[in-house]
C-alpha positions as CSV (number, residue, x, y, z in Angstrom):
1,X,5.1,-9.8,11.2
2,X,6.8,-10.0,7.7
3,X,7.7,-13.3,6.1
4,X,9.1,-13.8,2.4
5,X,7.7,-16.9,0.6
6,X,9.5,-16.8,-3.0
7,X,9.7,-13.4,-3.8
8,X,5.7,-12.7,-2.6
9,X,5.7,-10.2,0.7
10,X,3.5,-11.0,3.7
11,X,2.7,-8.4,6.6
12,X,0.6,-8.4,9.1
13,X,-0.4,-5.4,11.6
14,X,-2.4,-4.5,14.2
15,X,-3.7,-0.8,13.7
16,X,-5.4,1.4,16.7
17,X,-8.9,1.9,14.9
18,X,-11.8,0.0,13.9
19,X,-12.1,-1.5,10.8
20,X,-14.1,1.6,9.3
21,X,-12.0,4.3,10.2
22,X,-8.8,2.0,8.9
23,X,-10.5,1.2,5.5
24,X,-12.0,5.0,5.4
25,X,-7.9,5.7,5.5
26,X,-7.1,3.5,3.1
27,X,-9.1,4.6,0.3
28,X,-9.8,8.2,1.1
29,X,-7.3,10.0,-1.2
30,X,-7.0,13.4,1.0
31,X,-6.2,10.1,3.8
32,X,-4.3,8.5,1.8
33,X,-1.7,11.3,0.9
34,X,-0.4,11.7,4.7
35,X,1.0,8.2,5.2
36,X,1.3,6.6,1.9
37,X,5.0,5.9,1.2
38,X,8.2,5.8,3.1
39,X,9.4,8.1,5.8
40,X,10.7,11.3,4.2
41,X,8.4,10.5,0.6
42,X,5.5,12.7,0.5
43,X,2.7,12.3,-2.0
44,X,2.5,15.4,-4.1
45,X,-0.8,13.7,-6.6
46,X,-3.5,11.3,-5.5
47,X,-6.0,9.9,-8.0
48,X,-7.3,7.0,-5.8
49,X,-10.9,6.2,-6.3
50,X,-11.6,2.4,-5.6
51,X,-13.7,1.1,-8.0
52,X,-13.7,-2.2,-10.0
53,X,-12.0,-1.8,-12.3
54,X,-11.5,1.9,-11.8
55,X,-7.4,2.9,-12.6
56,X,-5.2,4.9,-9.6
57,X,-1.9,6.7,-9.8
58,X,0.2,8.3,-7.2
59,X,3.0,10.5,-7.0
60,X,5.7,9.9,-5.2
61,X,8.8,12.5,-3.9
62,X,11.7,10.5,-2.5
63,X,13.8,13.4,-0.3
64,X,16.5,13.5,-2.9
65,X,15.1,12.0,-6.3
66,X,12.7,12.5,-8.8
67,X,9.1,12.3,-8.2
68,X,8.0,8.9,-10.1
69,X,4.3,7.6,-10.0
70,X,2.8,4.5,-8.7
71,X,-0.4,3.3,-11.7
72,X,-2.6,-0.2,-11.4
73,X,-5.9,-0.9,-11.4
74,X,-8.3,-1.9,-8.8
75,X,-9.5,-6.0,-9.2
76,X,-11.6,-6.3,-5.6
77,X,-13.3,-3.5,-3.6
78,X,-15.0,-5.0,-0.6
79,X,-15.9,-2.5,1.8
80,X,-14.1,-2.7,4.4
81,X,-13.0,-5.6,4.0
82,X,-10.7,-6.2,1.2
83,X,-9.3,-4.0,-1.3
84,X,-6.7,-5.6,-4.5
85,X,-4.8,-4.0,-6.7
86,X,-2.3,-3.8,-9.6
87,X,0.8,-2.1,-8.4
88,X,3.6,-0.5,-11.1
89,X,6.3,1.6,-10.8
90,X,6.1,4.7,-13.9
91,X,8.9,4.8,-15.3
92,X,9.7,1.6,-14.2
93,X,13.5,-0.1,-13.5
94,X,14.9,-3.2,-15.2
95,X,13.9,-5.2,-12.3
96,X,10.3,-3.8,-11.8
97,X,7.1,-5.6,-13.4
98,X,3.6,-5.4,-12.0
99,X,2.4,-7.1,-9.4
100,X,-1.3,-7.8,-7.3
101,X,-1.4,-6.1,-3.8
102,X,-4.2,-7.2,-1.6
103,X,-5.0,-5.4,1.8
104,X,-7.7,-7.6,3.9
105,X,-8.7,-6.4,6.8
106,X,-10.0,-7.8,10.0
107,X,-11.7,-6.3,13.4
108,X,-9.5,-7.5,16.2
109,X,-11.3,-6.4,19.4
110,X,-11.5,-2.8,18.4
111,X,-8.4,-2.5,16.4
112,X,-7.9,-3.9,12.9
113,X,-5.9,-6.5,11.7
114,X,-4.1,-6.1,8.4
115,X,-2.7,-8.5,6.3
116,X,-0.6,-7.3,3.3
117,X,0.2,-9.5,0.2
118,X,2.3,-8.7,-2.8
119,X,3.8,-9.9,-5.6
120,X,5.8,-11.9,-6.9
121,X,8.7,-9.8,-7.5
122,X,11.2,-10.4,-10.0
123,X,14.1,-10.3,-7.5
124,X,14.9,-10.8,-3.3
125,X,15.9,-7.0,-3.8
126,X,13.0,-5.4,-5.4
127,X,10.2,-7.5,-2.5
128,X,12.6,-6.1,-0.3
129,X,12.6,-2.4,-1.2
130,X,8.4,-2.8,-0.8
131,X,8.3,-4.4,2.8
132,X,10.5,-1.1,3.8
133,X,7.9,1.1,1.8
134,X,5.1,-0.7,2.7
135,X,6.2,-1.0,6.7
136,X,7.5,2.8,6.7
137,X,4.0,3.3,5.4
138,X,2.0,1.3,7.9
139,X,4.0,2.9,11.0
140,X,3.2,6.1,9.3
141,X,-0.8,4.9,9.3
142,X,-0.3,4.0,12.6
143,X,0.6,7.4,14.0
144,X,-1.8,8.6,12.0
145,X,-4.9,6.7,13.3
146,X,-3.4,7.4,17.4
């Protein structure tokens, strides 16, 4: 489920593991690095240690682009429950700014229940380029955890 109030993104999914293995997945970098991003992206640098206050960056390489990083900081780490972060684009676009990512998760009779919020975005078009990233991503976590 996806739902757009202003320019904040809301998803919700239902992954195939327990809450463990989907938080272990979430914050485990060498994890982290097979699902993280778009289909056809691949993550060529993970420095991902969740801390509070602790700093991460990722790489990103679109198919056909330059690579570009991902930077924040981590402001909750609640194992396995919760995990919130700063999230910025490096370099970033006219219409990027930071904004505060929180991944809560829930068990859900032997599967986990994720609920993804974001934001607020600048523009329609920028929350929308994220719930592509971020739902490419979760299908890719998905297959992942089968």
């Amino acid at each position: 489920m996806n739902s757009a109030e202003g320019h904040w993104l809301r998803i919700t999914r239902i992954l195939p593991a327990r809450r463990e293995d989907v938080w272990r997945a979430m914050t485990d970098p060498e994890v982290l690095r097979q699902w993280w991003g778009p289909k056809g992206f691949s993550c060529s640098g993970v420095e991902f240690e969740p801390r509070m206050g602790n700093t991460y960056r990722i790489t990103m390489q679109p198919p056909d682009a330059d690579q570009f990083h991902i930077i924040g900081e981590f402001n909750e780490v609640a194992p396995p429950e919760r995990l919130s972060f700063t999230f910025e684009y490096d370099p970033a676009t006219p219409d990027d700014r930071e904004t505060f990512a929180t991944l809560s998760l829930r068990d859900q009779a032997g599967q986990t229940e994720v609920q993804l919020s974001q934001g607020e975005f600048a523009t329609e078009e920028r929350r929308g380029l994220h719930d592509g990233g971020w739902s490419d991503s979760f299908d890719r976590l998905e297959e992942l955890l089968r």
